[in-house]
C-alpha positions, 0 to 999 in steps of 0.5 A: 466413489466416496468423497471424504469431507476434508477441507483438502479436496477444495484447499489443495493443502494436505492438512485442515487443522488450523481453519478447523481449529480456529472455527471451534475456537472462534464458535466456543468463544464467540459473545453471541453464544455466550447467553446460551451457555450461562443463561440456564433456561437455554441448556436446551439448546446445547442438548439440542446441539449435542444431539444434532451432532451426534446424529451427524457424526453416527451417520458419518460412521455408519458409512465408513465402518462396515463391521459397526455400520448397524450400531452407529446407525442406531446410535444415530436414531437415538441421537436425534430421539433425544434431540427431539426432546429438547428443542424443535430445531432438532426436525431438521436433522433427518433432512440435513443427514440426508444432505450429508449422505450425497455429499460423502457417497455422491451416488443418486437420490434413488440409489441413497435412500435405498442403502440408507432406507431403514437408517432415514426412516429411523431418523423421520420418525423423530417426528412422531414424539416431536409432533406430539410435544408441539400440540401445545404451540399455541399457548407458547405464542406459536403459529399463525394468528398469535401476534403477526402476520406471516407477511410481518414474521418473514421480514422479520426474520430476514432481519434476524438471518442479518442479525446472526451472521452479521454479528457472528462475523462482528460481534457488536451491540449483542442484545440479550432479548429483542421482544415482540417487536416486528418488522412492519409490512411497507414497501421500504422494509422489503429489503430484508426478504433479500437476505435469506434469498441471497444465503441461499443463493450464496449457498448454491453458488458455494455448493457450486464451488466446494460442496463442502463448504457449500454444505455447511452454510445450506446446514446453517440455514436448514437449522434455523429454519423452523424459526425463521420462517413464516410461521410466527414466533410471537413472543421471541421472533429474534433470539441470538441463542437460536444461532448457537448451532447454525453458528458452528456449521457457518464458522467451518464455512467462513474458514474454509472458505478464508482458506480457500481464499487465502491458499498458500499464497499466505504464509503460514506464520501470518495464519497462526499470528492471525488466528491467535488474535483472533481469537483472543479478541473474541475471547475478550469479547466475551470477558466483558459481556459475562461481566454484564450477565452477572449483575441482572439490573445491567443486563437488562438496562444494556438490554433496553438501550439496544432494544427500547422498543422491548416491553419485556425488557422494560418489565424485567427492569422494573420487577427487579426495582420492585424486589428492591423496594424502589417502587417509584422507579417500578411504577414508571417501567411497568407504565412504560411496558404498558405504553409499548405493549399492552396487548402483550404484556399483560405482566406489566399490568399486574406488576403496577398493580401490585406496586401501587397496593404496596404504595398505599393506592389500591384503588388506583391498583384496581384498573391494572389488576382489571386489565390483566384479567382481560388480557389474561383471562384464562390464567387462575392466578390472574383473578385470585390476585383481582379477588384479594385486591378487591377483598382489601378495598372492602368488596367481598361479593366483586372479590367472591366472583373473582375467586370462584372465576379463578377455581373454574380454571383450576379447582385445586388453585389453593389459594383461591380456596383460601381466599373464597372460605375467607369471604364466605366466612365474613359474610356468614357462611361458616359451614361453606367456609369450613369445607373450603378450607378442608378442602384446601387443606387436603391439598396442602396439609402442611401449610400452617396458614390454612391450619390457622384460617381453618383452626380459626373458624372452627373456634369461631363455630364453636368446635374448639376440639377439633380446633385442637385436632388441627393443631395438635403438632403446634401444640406439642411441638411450640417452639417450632410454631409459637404462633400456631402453639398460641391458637392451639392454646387459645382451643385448648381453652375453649375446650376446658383444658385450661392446665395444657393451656398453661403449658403451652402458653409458657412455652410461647411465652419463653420463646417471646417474652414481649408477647401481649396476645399470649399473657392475655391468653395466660391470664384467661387461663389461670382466670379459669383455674381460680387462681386470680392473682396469677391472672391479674399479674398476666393481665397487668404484663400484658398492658405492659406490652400494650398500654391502654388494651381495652380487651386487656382491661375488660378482662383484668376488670372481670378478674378482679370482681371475681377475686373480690366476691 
């Protein structure tokens, strides 16, 4: 005998249309899953719910049309296929369809998996790609021995079961981002292991009472069980986003069960009135929080004042006052992080770094850059930012073994290419620079700066044509690259070409007339055609833009000799 999943069977009414209807209502419009669908990077979590109820829904087709039972299975399986790919919660679906399955066919496990055999194995072999998209956890602050204990993780997490259901009922002082914070392991902080075991026991007992609704708080906790475990969860132990789908099975719980309750011993008027409001006072709710998500300073200062403990947070803060040129206020977030966490937040180093260089003070920069390479030793980026800091502080050879540390980790890090052939160019190895440079250059070939630096010590190796070579589209093309035109003149120059100079620096120079370094090129130019007097009005507008230019000077000085003999 089948029992059908309708809130009839447990309320004694013949319709179930009001508490269904106000738990969607109640779990679209709820504050707490308002970041999961405005905050871009968690539309995995909707896929993933998605998915997680299609898988659902098939099952519960599969058993109840025969003709189509094979195509809804198979719609299933692909269901939690897709799934699988968007969030690791999505493990539990085989588990929680099995669960389901007893609850409608209430036959024994032996006789179940036999009907279901081929659907659950389908469904269980979700896990092989799962398992294959998982091998990386450890660099995503997953597993045991990233940040804490398991001891510390599972009170934790009795902490962050209080936190999703609690403020699912009462939705207040909802916090965007908890941070790495953990509940200590002491004997006045083992109350939180009680919470999950009394859900589920709660759980049980309900199950006991109506299996339905029982089924629906059991699903809520199987759902977050992958993260709220002991297995840590380093970097975000508590997410409210994480509740997003748990929230839409233990809303039909709450409902049913005030249904339950209530019975028909409350009038049906006061349940629409009721209801209504309801609803409209978390519709509200979140009116006000979206406000909060659209001005990202707010969110994470609102973030701060709920969670002070929050290096994250506190480092957010601070690079966006950074982005807004308020480097005081940077510094002293960046320095608060660090102050909480500096193990963890190694970000917080590099950004008071990088706040500090731009202050003026790269010597008092230096340390945080240092520290973030220690905390952070195995990202590229890291030491190529050592390595220019050090390369501004005059120390090329700290600055070269930054760089050739950062090209280890990643040989096609092209800016770390750049900035060794810049070194290796200063301290004389020109041929060394130049194949850095190519090197880079393959790899980005459209990226003008490495045009330059290359172009640049081309010139300076006296191969001004194949200078002229890599900026042959600056040259014929001016106006879309004046600064690049004006060192494919400067080749074009050295290459005896002084006649396609000319033209090309009066392009330039018709696109910025204020243009000294392009007037002294043009001087050099007509100096190199004989024509003197063109050269020494070129010379003379150039001190114009730049009075007292001694390499201005020097030249028009040449000039005139040469017009006098």
């Amino acid at each position: 005998r089948r029992r059908h999943t309708r809130f009839r069977n447990v309320t004694g009414v013949q319709t179930c249309a009001l508490p269904i209807s106000v738990a969607a209502s109640f779990w679209a419009l709820h504050p707490m899953v308002l970041g999961t669908v405005v905050y871009v990077s968690q539309r995995t979590e909707l896929l993933m719910a998605l998915f997680y109820l299609s898988t659902l829904g098939s099952a519960l087709r599969s058993l109840h049309s025969a003709s189509s039972r094979r195509r809804w299975q198979a719609a299933g399986i692909i269901s939690c296929f897709l799934g699988t790919l968007c969030k690791e919660p999505m493990v539990t679906a085989p588990l929680v369809t099995v669960i389901l399955d007893r609850l409608v066919l209430n036959l024994g496990w032996r006789e179940q998996f036999r009907l279901r055999a081929v659907f659950y194995l389908g469904l269980f072999a979700s896990w092989i790609p799962l398992g294959l998209l998982l091998s990386g956890l450890g660099e995503r602050s997953v597993g045991f021995g990233v940040g804490a204990s398991p001891a510390e993780y599972a009170l934790t997490q009795g902490r962050a079961l209080a936190v999703y259901f609690g403020k699912f009922i009462i939705p207040s002082d909802l916090t965007f981002d908890y941070g790495p914070v953990f509940v200590p392991v002491e004997f006045s902080r083992l109350g939180w292991i009680c919470v999950p075991l009394s859900l589920v026991a709660f759980a049980v007992l309900l199950w006991r009472r109506s299996a339905e609704l029982g089924f629906l708080l059991l699903s809520a906790l199987i759902v977050l069980s992958p993260t709220s475990s002991v297995v840590p969860v380093a970097a975000q132990p508590i997410a409210e986003n994480r509740a997003y789908l748990p929230c839409a099975f233990a809303g039909l719980a709450v409902f049913g069960l005030g249904a339950v309750l209530l019975g028909s011993s409350f009038p049906r008027r006061s349940q629409i009135f009721l209801s209504f409001a309801l609803i409209l006072t978390v519709g509200s709710l979140s009116h006000v929080r979206l406000a909060l998500f659209r001005n990202p300073e707010a969110l994470w200062r609102d973030t701060i004042a709920k969670a002070p403990l929050n290096p994250r947070a506190v480092c957010n803060l601070g690079e966006l006052q950074l982005a807004a040129g308020r480097l005081g206020e940077a510094e002293r977030s960046f320095r608060q992080a660090l102050q909480l966490n500096p193990a963890f937040n190694g970000f917080a180093a590099t950004n008071l770094g990088v706040t500090l260089a731009r202050a003026g003070r790269p010597a008092e920069a230096l340390p945080f850059f240092e520290l973030e390479a220690k905390l952070l030793p195995n990202r590229a980026s890291v030491h190529d930012n050592l390595g220019n800091l050090l390369t501004s502080l005059g120390r090329d050879s700290e600055a070269q073994a930054a760089f050739e540390r950062a090209l280890a980790l990643n040989p096609r890090f092209v800016s770390a290419l750049n900035n060794l052939a810049g070194v290796r160019f200063r301290a004389g190895s020109t041929t060394e620079a130049l194949a850095l440079y190519q090197q880079a250059l393959a790899l980005e070939p459209s990226d003008d700066r490495l045009r330059r630096n290359l172009a640049s010590v081309l010139l300076a190796a006296r191969r001004p044509a194949e200078a002229v070579d890599i900026l042959a589209s600056a040259i014929a093309h001016p106006a879309s690259q004046p600064d690049l035109a004006l060192l494919g003149a400067a080749a074009l120059l050295e290459s005896g070409r002084a006649t396609e100079a000319l033209g090309v620096l009066h392009a330039c120079l018709a696109l910025r007339p204020i243009w000294p370094e392009a007037k002294l090129l043009l001087g050099n130019a007509w100096t190199a055609l004989g024509n003197f007097p063109q050269a020494l009005a070129a010379y003379d507008s150039a001190l114009v833009d730049r009075p007292a230019w001694p390499q201005a000077i020097a030249a028009r000085e040449q000039a005139a000799r040469s017009k006098s003999k």
